[in-house]
C-alpha positions as CSV (number, residue, x, y, z in Angstrom):
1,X,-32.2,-85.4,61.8
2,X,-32.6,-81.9,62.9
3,X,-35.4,-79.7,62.4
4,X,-35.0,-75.4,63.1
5,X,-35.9,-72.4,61.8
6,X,-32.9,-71.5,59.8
7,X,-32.6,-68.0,61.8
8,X,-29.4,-66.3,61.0
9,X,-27.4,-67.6,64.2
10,X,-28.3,-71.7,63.3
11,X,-27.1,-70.7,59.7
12,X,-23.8,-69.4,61.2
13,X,-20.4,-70.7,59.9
14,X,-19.7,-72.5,62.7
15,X,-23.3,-73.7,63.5
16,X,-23.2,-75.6,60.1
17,X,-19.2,-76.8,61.4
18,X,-20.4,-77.6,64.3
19,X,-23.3,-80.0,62.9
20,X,-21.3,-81.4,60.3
21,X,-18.6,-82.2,62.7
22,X,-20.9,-84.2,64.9
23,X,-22.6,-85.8,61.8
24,X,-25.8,-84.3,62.5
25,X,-28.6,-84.0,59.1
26,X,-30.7,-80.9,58.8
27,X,-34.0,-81.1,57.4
28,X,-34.2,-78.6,54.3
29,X,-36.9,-75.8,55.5
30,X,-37.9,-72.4,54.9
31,X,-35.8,-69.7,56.4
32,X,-37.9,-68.6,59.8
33,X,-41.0,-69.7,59.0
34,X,-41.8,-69.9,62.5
35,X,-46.1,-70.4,61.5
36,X,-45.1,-73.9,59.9
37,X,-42.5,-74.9,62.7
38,X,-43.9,-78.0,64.9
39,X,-41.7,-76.6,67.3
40,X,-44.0,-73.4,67.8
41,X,-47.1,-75.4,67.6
42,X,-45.7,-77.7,70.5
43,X,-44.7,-74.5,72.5
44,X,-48.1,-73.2,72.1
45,X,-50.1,-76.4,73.3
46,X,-47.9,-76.1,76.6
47,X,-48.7,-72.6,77.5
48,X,-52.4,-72.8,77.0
49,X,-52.2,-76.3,78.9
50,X,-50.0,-74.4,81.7
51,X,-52.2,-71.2,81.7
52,X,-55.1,-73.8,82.6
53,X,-53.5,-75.6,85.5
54,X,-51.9,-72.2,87.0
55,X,-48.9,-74.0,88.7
56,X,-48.1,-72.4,92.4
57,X,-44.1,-73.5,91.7
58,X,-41.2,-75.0,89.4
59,X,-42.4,-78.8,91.0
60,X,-46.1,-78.0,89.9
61,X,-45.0,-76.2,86.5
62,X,-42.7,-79.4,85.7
63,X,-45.5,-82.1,86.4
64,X,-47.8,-79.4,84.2
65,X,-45.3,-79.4,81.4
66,X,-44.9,-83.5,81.1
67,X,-48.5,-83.9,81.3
C-alpha cells in the first residue's frame, strides 16, 4: 500500500497506469495535505536530529540519518 500526497504529478494519467500496472494500492488521502503526511513529520525529525549532530561529510550525514 502506498501512501502520498496526491500532488498533481502522482495523480497523473500515467502515474495511476503506472501503479495499477504494477498492482500497487493507494491509500485514499486528502489532496496535498502535506501537515497530516507521516512522510513530512519523518522528514522533519531527521533534520532537527541532523542539525544536532552537524555531520563533517556524506559518511557522517549517512550514519546521522540511520540513527
Amino acid at each position: 500500500m502506498l501512501q502520498q500526497e496526491n500532488a498533481p504529478c502522482h495523480t497523473s494519467r500515467a502515474s495511476r497506469t503506472w501503479l495499477q500496472a504494477l498492482s500497487i494500492q493507494v491509500l485514499k488521502w486528502p489532496a496535498q495535505s502535506l501537515d497530516v503526511s507521516p512522510t513530512e513529520n519523518l522528514w522533519w525529525i531527521i533534520k532537527r536530529f541532523v542539525s544536532k549532530h552537524k555531520p563533517k561529510n556524506l559518511e557522517e550525514l549517512k550514519v546521522v540519518v540511520q540513527e
